[in-house]
MARFI-245606 format. One record per residue (C-alpha): x, y, z. Coordinates in steps of 0.02 Angstrom, whole numbers, padded with zeros to 5 digits, always signed. Layout:
! MARFI-245606
XYZ ...
! end
This chain:
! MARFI-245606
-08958+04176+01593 -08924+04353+01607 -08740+04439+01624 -08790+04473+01813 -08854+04289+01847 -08667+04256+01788 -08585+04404+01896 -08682+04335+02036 -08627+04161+02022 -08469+04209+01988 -08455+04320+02149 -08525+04182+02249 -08390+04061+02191 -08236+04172+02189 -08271+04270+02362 -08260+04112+02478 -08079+04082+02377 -08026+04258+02398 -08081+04263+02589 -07981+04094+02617 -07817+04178+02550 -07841+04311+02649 -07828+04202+02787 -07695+04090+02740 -07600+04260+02723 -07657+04306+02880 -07592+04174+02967 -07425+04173+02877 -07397+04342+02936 -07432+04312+03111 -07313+04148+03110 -07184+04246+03054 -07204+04362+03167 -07195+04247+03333 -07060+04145+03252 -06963+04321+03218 -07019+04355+03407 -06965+04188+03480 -06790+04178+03363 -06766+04350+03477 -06797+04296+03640 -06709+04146+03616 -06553+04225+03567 -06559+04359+03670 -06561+04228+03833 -06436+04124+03746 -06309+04289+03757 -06357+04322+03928 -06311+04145+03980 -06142+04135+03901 -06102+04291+03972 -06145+04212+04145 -06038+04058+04094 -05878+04144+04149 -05941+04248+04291 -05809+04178+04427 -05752+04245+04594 -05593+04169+04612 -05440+04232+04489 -05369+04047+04458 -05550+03995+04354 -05537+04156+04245 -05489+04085+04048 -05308+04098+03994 -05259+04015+04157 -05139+03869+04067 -05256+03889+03895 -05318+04028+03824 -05503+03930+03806 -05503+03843+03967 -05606+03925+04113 -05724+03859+04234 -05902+03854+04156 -06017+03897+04277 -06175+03801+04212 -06287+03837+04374 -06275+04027+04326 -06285+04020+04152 -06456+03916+04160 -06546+04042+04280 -06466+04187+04175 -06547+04086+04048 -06708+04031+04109 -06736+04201+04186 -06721+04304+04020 -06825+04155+03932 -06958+04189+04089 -06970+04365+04032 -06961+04363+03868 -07116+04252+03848 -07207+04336+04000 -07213+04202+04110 -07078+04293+04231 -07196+04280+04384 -07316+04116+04325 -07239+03956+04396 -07379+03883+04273 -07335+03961+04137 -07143+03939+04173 -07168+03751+04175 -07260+03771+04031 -07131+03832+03934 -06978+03698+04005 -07078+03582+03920 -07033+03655+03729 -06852+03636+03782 -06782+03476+03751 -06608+03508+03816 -06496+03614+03877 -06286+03587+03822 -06159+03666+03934 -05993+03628+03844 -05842+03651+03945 -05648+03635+03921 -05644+03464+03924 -05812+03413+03915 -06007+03437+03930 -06143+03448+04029 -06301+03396+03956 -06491+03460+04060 -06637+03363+04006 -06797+03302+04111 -06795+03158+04185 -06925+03032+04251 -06954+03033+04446 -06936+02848+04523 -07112+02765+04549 -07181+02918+04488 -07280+02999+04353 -07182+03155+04355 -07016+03207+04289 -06905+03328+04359 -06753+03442+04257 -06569+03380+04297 -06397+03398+04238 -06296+03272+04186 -06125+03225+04259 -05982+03300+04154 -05945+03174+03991 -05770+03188+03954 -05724+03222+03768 -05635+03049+03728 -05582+02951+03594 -05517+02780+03574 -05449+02674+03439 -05463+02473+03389 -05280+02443+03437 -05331+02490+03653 -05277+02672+03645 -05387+02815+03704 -05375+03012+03719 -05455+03135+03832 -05483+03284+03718 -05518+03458+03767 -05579+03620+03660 -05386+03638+03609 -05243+03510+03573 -05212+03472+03756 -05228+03272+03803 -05241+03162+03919 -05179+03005+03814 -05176+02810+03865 -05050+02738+03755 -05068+02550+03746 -04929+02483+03668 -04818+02561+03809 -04947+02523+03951 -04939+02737+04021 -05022+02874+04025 -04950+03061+03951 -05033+03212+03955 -04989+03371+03844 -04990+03455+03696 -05033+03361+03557 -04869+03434+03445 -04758+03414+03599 -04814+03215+03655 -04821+03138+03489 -04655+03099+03480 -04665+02999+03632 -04832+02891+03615 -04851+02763+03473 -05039+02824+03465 -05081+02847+03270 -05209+02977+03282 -05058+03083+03383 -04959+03093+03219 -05022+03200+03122 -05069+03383+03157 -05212+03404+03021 -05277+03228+03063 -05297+03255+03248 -05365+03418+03230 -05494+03346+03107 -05555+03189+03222 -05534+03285+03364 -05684+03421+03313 -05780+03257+03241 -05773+03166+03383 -05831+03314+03497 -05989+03339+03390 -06002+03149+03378 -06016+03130+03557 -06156+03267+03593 -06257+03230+03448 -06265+03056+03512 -06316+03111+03700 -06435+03251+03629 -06537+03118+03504 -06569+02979+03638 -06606+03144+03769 -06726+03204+03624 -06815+03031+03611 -06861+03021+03809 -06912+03189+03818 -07042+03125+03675 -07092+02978+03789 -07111+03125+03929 -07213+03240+03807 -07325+03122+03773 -07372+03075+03959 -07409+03260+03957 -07525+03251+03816 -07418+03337+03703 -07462+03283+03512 -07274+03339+03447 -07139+03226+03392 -06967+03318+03458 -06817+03305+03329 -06637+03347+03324 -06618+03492+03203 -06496+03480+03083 -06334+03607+03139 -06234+03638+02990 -06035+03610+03019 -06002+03788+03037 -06101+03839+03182 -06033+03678+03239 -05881+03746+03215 -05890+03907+03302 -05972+03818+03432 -05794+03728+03480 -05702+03872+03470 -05751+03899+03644 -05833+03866+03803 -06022+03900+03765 -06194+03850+03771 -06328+03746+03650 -06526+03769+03686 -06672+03678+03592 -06840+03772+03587 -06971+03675+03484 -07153+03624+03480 -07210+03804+03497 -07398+03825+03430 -07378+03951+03287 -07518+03985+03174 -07549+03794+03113 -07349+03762+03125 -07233+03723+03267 -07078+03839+03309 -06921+03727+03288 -06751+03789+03329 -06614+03795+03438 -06461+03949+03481 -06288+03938+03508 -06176+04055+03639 -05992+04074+03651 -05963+04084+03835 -05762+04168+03833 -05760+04361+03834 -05624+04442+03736 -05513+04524+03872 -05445+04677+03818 -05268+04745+03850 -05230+04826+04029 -05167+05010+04005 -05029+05059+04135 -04975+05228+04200 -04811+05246+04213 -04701+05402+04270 -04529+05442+04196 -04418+05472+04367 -04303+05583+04296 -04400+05678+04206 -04584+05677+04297 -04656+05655+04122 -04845+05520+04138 -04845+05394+04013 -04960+05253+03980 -04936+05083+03881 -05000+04920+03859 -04932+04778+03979 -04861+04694+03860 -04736+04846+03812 -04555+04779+03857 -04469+04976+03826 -04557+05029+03990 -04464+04912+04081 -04306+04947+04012 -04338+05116+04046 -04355+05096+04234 -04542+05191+04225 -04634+05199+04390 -04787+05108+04365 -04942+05205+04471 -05113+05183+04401 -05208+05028+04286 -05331+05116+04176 -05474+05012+04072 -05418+05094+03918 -05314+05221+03831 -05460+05355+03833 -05468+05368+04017 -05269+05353+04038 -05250+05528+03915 -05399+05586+04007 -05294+05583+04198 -05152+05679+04097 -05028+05538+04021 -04955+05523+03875 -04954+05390+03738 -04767+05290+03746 -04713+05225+03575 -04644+05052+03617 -04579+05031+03426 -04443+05160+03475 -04289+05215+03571 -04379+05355+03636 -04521+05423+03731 
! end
């Protein structure tokens, strides 16, 4: 055979190879490009409902009231905050269809309060086909021990504590109540904090992997060929996750490319309140001065507190003065 019989040949083989990588890499590019795009949206809804979390309208369910991480989570708002940015981000913000569409790639939404969670998952409808979304009645935090006694936990080292041995209930800081309980677990600082954040995660892992498995059974009514897992949430975001009131979301089963998208977000749902600025004026001297709240020379000094300002900025910017609280003097 000639060289060009063999360059044919060899063309004819190669080009069908070439042309298939070409498309794998085509595809690889454009699954990592709606992953990168979903990863986005996700997290970006995920923000805007912890932010709603601790939207309230009465002062008394603001956090710091008693704790400085208990507040009133307000899941009803953070799930439409969420839904709503989810709606848009994926274009579906005025399709019911399409919205429907997409509740069915989320397996469950975690709302998880001071002292417990809220867990929203679809549900079957009675003597029906269909399902409907719902949340969950609050599950307490608790623990409990062979010997009878159990603990109410919360996101900090307040309890609720049943101690058995004594037949009574005590409620309290964990370093203040020890001494008067005979509850093991109560004992020891590092060991309570230690069971306490294992039990937490115990407890919604548990509700989250039998809420994973119906939503499968649901799926599949629905004809959807995808097997719905718990992803595996490594002990830090785990642990940043009970540092606070916040909020967990699942989005999986995505088409992309040949693959399925697979993930889930976490939100912190407890803003970090900044200082209050006051302006003050010196009596005897008609001097403006501004300081934080928290500055105990102003009081000594008899100041005349007139204005609350946001920050220091806008307090020099109405014409006061900074005070130095670390001296004697103005």
């Amino acid at each position: 055979m000639k060289i060009t019989d063999w360059a044919v040949i060899f063309v004819l083989i190669v080009a069908p190879i070439f042309w298939l990588n070409g498309q794998r890499v085509e595809n690889l590019r454009e699954v990592n490009r709606l992953e990168t795009r979903y990863t986005a949206a996700m997290r970006t809804a995920v923000q805007d409902a912890a932010v709603a979390l601790n939207r309230n309208e009465l002062q008394q369910f603001e956090s710091g009231y008693g704790s400085e991480k208990w507040m009133r989570a307000d899941k009803e708002q953070a799930l439409a905050a969420l839904l709503r940015s989810l709606y848009l981000n994926f274009g579906v913000a005025d399709d019911p269809v399409g919205q429907h569409a997409l509740l069915g790639y989320i397996p469950a939404v975690v709302v998880m309060d001071y002292d417990g969670y809220f867990l929203y998952s679809a549900d079957a409808e009675r003597n029906t086909d269909t399902y409907a979304y719902h949340w969950s009645d609050k599950k307490n935090y608790t623990y409990s021990d062979v010997d009878g006694n159990s603990i109410a936990l919360t996101l900090d080292r307040k309890v609720t504590a049943y101690d058995a041995a004594a037949d009574r209930w005590v409620s309290g800081l964990q370093s203040e109540i020890k001494s008067e309980v005979s509850i093991p677990l109560l004992q020891s600082d590092e060991e309570f904090e230690a069971v306490r954040r294992a039990t937490i995660v115990r407890l919604i892992e548990e509700d989250l992997a039998r809420t994973i498995r119906l939503h499968n059974l649901l799926a599949e009514k629905r004809g959807v060929h995808y097997t719905f897992t718990l992803p595996v949430i490594p002990q830090e975001d785990w642990n940043n996750t009970l540092n606070d009131v916040g909020i967990l979301v699942f989005l999986q089963g995505i088409p992309v490319g040949n693959l399925h998208y697979n993930n889930y977000a976490i939100g912190g749902g407890r803003l970090d309140r900044t200082p209050t600025i006051l302006g003050a004026v010196d009596p005897s001297t008609g001097m403006k001065y501004f300081y934080r709240e928290s500055c105990s020379k102003a009081r000594e000094l008899g100041y005349r507190e007139e204005e609350i300002f946001s920050g220091e900025r806008e307090a020099a910017g109405n014409g006061y003065y900074p005070l130095d609280c670390r001296t004697s003097g103005p």
